[in-house]
C-alpha positions in Angstrom: 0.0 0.0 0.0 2.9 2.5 0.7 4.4 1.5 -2.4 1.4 2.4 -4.7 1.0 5.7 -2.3 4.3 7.1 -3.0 4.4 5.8 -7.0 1.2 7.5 -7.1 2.9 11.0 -5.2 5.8 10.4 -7.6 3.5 10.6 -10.9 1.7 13.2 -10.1 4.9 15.3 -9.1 6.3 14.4 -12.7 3.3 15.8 -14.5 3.1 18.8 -12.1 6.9 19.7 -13.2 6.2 19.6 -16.5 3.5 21.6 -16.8 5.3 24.3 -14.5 8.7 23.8 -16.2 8.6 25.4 -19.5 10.2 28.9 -20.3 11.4 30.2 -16.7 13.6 32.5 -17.5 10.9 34.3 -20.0 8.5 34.1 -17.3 10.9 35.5 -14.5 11.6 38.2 -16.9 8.3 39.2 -18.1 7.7 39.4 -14.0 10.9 41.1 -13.3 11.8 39.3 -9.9 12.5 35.3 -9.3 10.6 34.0 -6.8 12.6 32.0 -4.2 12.1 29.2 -1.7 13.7 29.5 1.4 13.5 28.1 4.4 11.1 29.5 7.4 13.9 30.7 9.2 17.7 29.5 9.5 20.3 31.7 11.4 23.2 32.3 8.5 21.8 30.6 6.0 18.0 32.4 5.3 16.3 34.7 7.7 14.5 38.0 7.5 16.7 40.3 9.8 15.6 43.5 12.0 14.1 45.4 9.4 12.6 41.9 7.9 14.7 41.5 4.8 15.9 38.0 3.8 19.7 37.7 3.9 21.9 34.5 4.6 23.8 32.2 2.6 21.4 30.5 0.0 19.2 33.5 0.3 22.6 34.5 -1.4 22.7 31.9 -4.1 19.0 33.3 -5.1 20.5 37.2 -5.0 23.6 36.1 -6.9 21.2 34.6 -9.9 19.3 38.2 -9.6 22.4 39.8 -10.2 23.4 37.0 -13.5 19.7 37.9 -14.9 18.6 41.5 -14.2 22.2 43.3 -12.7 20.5 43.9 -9.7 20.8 40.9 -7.0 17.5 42.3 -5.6 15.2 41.1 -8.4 13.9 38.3 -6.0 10.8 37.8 -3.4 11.1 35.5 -0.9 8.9 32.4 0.0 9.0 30.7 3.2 8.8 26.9 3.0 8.8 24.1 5.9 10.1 20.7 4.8 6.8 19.4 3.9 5.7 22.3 1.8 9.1 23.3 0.0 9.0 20.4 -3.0 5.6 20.9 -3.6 6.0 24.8 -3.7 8.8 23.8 -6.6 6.8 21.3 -8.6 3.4 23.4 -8.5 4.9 26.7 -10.2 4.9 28.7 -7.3 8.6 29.3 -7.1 11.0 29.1 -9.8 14.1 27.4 -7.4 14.4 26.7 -4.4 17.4 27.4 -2.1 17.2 25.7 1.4 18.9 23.5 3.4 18.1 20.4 1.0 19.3 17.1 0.6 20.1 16.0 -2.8 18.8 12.6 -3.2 18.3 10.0 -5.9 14.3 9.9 -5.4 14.4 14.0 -5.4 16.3 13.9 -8.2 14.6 11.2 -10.3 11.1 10.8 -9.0 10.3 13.9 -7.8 10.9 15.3 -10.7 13.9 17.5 -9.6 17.2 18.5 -11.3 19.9 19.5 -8.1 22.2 22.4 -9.9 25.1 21.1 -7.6 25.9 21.1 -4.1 26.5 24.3 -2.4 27.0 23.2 1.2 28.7 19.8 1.9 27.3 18.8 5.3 26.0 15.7 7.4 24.0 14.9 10.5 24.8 15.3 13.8 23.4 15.5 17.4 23.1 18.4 20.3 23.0 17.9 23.3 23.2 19.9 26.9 26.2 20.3 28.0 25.0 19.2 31.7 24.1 15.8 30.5 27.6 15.3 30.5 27.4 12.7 27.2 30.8 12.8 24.8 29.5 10.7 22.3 26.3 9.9 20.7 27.1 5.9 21.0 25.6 7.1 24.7 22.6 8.1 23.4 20.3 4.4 23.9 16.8 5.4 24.9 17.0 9.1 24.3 14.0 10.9 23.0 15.4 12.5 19.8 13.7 15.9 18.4 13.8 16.2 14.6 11.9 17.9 11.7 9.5 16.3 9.8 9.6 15.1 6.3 13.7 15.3 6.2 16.1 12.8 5.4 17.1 13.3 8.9 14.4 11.0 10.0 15.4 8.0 8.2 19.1 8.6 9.0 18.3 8.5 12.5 16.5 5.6 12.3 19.3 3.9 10.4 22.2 5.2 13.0 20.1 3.3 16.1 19.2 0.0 14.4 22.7 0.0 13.4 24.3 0.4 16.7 21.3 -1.5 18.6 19.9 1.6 20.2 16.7 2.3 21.3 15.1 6.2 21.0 12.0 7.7 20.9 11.4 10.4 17.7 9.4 13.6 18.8 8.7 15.3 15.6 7.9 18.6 14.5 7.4 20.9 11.2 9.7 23.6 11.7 13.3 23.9 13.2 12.5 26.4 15.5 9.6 24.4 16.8 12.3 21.6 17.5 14.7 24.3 18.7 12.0 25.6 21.7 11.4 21.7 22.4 14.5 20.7 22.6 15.0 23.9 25.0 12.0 22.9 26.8 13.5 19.2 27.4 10.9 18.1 25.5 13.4 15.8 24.2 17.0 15.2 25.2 18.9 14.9 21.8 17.9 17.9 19.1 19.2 15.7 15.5 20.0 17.9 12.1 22.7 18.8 9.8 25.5 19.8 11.6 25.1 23.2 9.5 21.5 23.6 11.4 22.9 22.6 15.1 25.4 25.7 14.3 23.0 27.9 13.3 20.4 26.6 15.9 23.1 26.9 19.0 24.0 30.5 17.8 20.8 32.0 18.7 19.9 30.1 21.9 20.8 32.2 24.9 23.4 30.5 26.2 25.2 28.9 23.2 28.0 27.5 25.4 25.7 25.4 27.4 24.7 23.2 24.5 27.5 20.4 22.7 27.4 19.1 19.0 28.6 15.6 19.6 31.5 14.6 17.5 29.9 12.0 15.4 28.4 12.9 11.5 26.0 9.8 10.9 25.4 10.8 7.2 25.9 12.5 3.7 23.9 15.7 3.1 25.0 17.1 0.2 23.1 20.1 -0.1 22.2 22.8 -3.2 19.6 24.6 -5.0 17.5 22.8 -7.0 15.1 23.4 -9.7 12.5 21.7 -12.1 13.1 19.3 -14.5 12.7 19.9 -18.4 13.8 23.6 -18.3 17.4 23.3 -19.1 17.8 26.8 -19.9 16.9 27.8 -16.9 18.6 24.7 -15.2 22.0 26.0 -16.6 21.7 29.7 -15.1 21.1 28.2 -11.9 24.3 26.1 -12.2 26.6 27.9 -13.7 25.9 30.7 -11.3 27.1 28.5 -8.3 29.7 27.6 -10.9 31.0 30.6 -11.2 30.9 31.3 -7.6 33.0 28.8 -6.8 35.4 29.1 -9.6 35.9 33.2 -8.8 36.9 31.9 -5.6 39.0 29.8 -7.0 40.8 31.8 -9.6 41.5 34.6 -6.8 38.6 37.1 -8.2 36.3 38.6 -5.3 34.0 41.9 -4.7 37.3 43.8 -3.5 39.1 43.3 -6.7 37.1 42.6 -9.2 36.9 46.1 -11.0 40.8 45.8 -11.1 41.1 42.5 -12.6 38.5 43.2 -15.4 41.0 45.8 -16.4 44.1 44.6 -15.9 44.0 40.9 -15.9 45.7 38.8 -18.9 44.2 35.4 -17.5 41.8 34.0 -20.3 39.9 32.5 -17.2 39.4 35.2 -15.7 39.1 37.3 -18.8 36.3 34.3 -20.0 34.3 35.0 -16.7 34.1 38.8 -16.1 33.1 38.6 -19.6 36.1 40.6 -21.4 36.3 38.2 -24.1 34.0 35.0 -25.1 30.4 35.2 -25.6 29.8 32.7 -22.3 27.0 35.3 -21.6 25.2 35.1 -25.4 24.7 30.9 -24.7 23.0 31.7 -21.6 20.4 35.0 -22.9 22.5 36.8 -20.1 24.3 40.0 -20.5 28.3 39.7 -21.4 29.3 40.5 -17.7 26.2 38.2 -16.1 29.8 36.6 -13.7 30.8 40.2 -13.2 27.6 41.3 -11.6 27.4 38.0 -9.4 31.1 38.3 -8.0 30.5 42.3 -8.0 27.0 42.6 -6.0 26.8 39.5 -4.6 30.2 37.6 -4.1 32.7 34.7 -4.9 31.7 31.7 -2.5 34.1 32.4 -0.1 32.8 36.0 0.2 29.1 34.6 0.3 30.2 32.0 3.2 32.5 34.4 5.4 29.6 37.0 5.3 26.9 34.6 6.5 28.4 31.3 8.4 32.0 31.9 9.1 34.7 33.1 11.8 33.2 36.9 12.3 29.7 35.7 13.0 28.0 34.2 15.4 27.8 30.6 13.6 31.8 30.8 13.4 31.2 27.4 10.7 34.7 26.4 9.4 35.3 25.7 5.7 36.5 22.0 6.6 34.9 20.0 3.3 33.7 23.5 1.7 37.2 24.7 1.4 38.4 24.6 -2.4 39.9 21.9 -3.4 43.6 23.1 -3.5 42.8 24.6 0.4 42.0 21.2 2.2 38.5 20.7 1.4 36.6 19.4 -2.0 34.6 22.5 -3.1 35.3 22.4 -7.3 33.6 23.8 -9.9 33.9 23.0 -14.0 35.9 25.3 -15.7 33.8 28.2 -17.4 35.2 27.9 -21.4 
């Protein structure tokens, strides 16, 4: 019966991302904004602040494609999404991509009727717990009760994790991560479960940060990224080649402090290629020559992007670790724009 339920779920995804698929980028620019799914609320990574703008780092992936399309990184309105809401918001038409803390999966991918544009975060589950239960490891953890987020891959690698290590826990579940954040604070539950990237950004705004341990064990894979629908692949290649370029700016040494002078002065064809001073990389897309320029110029290389939002001057203080570049430790690479 489950099996017919979810091949039923798959279809009528399928035929609900084709209808919506066709001719984004015309539609976004008849509009004039892209309409982006973020999450409800995720300290450095998407979150309206004070004076209730979005900001964070894939609210930046979504600002960065803003800046490849119209030259102006603001062209975008934001939607919340939970986890149960954000894939249907995708294959319905209601947002053209969606860039939130998401898993990419072979189902999602392939079923769902999904295309991932590549992984933007590299990050894997973990576990938090208070500091006063005096627990080092999460091999301690038999009989816990676990908080988690519904409708997550988190779920199903927790369950995996305690069958495999023949523990016993109980799942308190919940819709949103700030409704697990307030019952994990609550002791609701003892364990709060998530990618390590949410404990960070969870812990940061909890009052007494100190007071609360990520345990040192990651339990899965979560490579995470923006994804959008399949059968547009125009539209499928702005989004990638965006966080291609990104990454690759990054790479080649070209950020928001100098990129003015190296789209002067700079003999490197790469760099040359991407700031569009020679090539027509722009013309193949329907993007203006300097569609890189304007990402790496308003918006910023990755490192930029990820110092801003998650790393050592703010509150999250999120090392690079696997999201260094490849040549700096970690595996962040990007295809060579040519």
């Amino acid at each position: 019966m489950k099996k017919a339920s979810f091949l039923a779920v798959a279809a009528t995804a399928t035929l609900m991302a084709t209808a919506a698929s066709a001719a984004t980028l015309d539609d976004v620019k008849a509009k004039g904004f892209i309409q982006c799914g973020v999450t409800t609320g995720l300290a450095g990574f998407g979150a309206p602040n004070n004076e209730g703008k979005w900001e964070g780092f894939d609210v930046d992936f979504c600002r960065a494609m803003s800046a490849a399309i119209f030259g102006d990184p603001d062209k975008v309105k934001y939607t919340p999404t939970t986890a149960k809401e954000r894939f249907t918001a995708l294959q319905s038409g209601e947002i053209d991509v969606l860039a939130r803390n998401t898993t990419w999966t072979f189902t999602r991918d392939v079923s769902l009727g999904f295309e991932f544009i590549g992984v933007n975060y590299y990050d894997g589950q973990g576990f938090m717990v208070k500091k006063s239960l005096g627990v080092k490891s999460a091999l301690e953890l038999d009989g816990a009760r676990v908080c988690v987020q519904s409708g997550t891959t988190t779920e199903l690698n927790l369950a995996d994790y305690f069958a495999a290590n023949n523990m016993k826990y109980d799942s308190v579940v919940f819709d949103t991560a700030d409704e697990v954040r307030e019952a994990y604070l609550k002791d609701t539950c003892d364990v709060y479960t998530t990618d390590k990237s949410g404990l960070y950004a969870q812990r940061s705004v909890i009052a007494n940060p100190d007071e609360h341990v990520i345990l040192p064990e990651t339990i899965s894979k979560e490579p995470l990224g923006p994804l959008v629908r399949h059968g547009d692949n125009e539209w499928g290649d702005i989004a990638r080649w965006t966080l291609n370029a990104m990454i690759d700016a990054e790479n080649l040494g070209v950020s928001m402090k100098n990129v003015d002078e190296l789209k002067k002065s700079s003999q490197n064809p790469s760099i040359q290629r991407m700031l569009g001073v020679s090539g027509d990389l722009g013309d193949q897309m329907k993007l203006s020559k300097d569609w890189a320029y304007n990402i790496i110029k308003m918006v910023g290389n990755y490192g930029d992007v990820f110092e801003r939002n998650l790393g050592a001057s703010t509150p999250l203080k999120i090392e690079r670790g696997l999201n260094a570049q490849w040549n700096k430790g970690g595996i962040l690479y990007a295809p060579p724009l040519r």
